[in-house]
N, C-alpha and C positions, 0 to 999 in steps of 0.2 A: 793174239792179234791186237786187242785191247791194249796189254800193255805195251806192246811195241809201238802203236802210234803215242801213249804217253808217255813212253821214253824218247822218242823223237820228239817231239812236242816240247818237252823239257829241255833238253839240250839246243835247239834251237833258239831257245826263248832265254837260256843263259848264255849261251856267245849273242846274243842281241844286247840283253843286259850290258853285258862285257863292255862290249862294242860304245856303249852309252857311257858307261860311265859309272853303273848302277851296281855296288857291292852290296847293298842290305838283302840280307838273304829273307826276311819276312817278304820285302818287296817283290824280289824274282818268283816266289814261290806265290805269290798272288797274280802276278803276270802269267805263269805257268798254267795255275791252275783256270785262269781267266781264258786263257785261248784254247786250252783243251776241251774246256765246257763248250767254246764256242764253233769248234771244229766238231764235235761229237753231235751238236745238233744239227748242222749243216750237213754232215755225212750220211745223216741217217734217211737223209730224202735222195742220196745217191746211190744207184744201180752201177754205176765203174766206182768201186772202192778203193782202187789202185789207183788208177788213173788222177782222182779228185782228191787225194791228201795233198800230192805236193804242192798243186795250183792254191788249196784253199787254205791251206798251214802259208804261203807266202804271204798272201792277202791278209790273214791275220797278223803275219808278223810285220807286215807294211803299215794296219793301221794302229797296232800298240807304237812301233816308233814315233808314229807323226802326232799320236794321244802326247807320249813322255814329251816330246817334243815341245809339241804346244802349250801342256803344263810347265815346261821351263822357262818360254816366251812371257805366259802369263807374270808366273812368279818375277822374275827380273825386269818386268815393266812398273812391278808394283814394290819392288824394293828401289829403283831409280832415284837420288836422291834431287832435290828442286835445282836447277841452275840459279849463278849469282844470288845465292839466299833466298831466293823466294821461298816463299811460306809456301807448305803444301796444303792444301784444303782438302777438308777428311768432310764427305758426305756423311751424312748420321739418317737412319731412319726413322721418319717422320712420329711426333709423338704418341706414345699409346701402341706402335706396332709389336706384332709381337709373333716370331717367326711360325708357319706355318710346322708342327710335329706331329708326325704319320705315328697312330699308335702300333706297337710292336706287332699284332696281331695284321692288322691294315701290309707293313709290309712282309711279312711271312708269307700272305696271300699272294702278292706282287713276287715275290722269291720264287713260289711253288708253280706261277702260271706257268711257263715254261715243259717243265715235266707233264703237269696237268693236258696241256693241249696234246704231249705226242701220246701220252694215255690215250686221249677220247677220239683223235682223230687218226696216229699213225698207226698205235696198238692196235686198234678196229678195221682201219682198210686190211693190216697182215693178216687178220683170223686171227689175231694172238688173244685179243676179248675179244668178246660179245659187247653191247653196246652199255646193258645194265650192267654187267661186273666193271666195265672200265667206269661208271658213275660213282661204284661201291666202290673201288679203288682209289679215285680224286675227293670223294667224301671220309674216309680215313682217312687221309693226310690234314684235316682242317686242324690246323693249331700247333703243329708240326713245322720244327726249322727241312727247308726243302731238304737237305743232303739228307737227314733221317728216313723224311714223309719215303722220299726215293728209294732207300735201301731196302724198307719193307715190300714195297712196290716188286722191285727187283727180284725179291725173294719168291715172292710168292709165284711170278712171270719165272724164272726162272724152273722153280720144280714143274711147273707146266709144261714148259717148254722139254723140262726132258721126259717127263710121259711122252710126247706124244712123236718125239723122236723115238723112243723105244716101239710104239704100236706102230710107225712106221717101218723102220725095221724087222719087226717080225712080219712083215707081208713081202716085204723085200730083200731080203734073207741074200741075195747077189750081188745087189748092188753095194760102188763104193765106199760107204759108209760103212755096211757092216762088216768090214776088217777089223778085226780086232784094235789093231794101232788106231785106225781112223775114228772109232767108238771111243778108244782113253783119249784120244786129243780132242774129240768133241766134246768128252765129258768136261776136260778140263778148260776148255774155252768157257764154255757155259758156264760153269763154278765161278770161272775169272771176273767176270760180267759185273758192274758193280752199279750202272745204270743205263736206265731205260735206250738212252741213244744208242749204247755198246750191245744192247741186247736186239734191237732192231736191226742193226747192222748184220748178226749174228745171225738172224733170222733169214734175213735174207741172201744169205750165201747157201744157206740149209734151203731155200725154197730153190734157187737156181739148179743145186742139184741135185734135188728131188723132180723138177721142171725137164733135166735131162735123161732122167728118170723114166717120167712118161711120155717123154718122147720117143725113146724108143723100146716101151712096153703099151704102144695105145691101148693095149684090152687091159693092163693092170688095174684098173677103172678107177684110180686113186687122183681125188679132187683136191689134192694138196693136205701136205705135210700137217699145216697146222689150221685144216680147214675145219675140221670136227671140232673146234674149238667155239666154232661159232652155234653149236647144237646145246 
């Protein structure tokens, strides 16, 4: 599922490219990964997953145009050459200044908030932490460039996450899930999972049908999938 919206994602975002003008493949491949980061965080607060890629993959790819766009505008106002010889006058800043530089640490911090918030606040509304492991989890990451701090993150969220699919499973031993095929493709999504937004998502399709679950086993007396996480 994961990689399908990032394969969509990608291609979308290279016929944009195209469409612009834009051949450098480090660039596309920062656009690419730019909107997918930002679709993956925006999805993960959505309950229609289907419904919400197309609308919010457009919206993204509406506001990298008018970004490239604008950056173009910039640049070719400031390459403009003066009319009839006028001298261009070049601002200079003021003496003694000396530009503001974020030590590398300061932004790793700024990098990591992101992941760090859907830790403490999304990870914990799901039952996926408890309040203290998601603190021990965003306190490991300090020092850490984000994609790393996140992959350990993930890992660890992820072997959780298939414990507690399997004790599900053994109490419900009928339901959808425990089909053989639908246990290897769950295993294999979850494997897939490479952060935190992807795994939320992931989460939540597992509670929906676990949800349809107890709905029609009211005495199963199961408080959700991944609620014992919170003990």
């Amino acid at each position: 599922m994961i990689d399908a919206l990032e394969m969509n994602v990608a291609a979308r975002v290279m016929l944009l490219s195209t469409s612009l003008g834009i051949g450098d493949a480090r660039r596309v491949s920062i656009y690419q990964r730019a909107v997918f980061d930002a679709m993956r965080h925006r999805l993960c607060g959505s309950d229609t997953f289907e419904d919400a890629v197309e609308l919010i993959l457009a919206q993204e790819l509406d506001m990298l145009k008018a970004s490239v766009l604008a950056r173009r505008a910039r640049v070719d106002a400031g390459s403009t050459q003066p009319v009839n010889g006028a001298s261009k006058k070049t601002e200079k800043a003021p003496s003694g200044y000396v530009p503001e530089v974020k030590p590398l640490e300061e932004k790793l911090k700024e990098a990591r908030k992101p992941v760090q918030k859907l830790i403490t606040e999304d990870c914990v509304a799901m039952g996926l932490v408890d309040p203290d492991l998601a603190d021990r989890l965003v306190l490991g990451m300090t020092g850490k460039y984000s994609r790393d701090a996140e992959l350990e993150v993930v890992d660890q969220l992820r072997t959780k996450l298939h414990k507690q699919v399997r004790a599900f499973l053994r109490r419900a031993k009928d339901c959808p899930l425990a089909n053989p095929r639908a246990q290897e493709e769950l295993r294999e999504d979850i494997a897939r999972v490479t952060s935190v937004g992807g795994l939320l998502m992931l989460c939540r399709q597992i509670n929906r049908e676990q949800a349809r679950w107890d709905k029609a086993h009211p005495r199963g007396g199961l408080r959700g999938l991944l609620g014992s996480l919170r003990r």
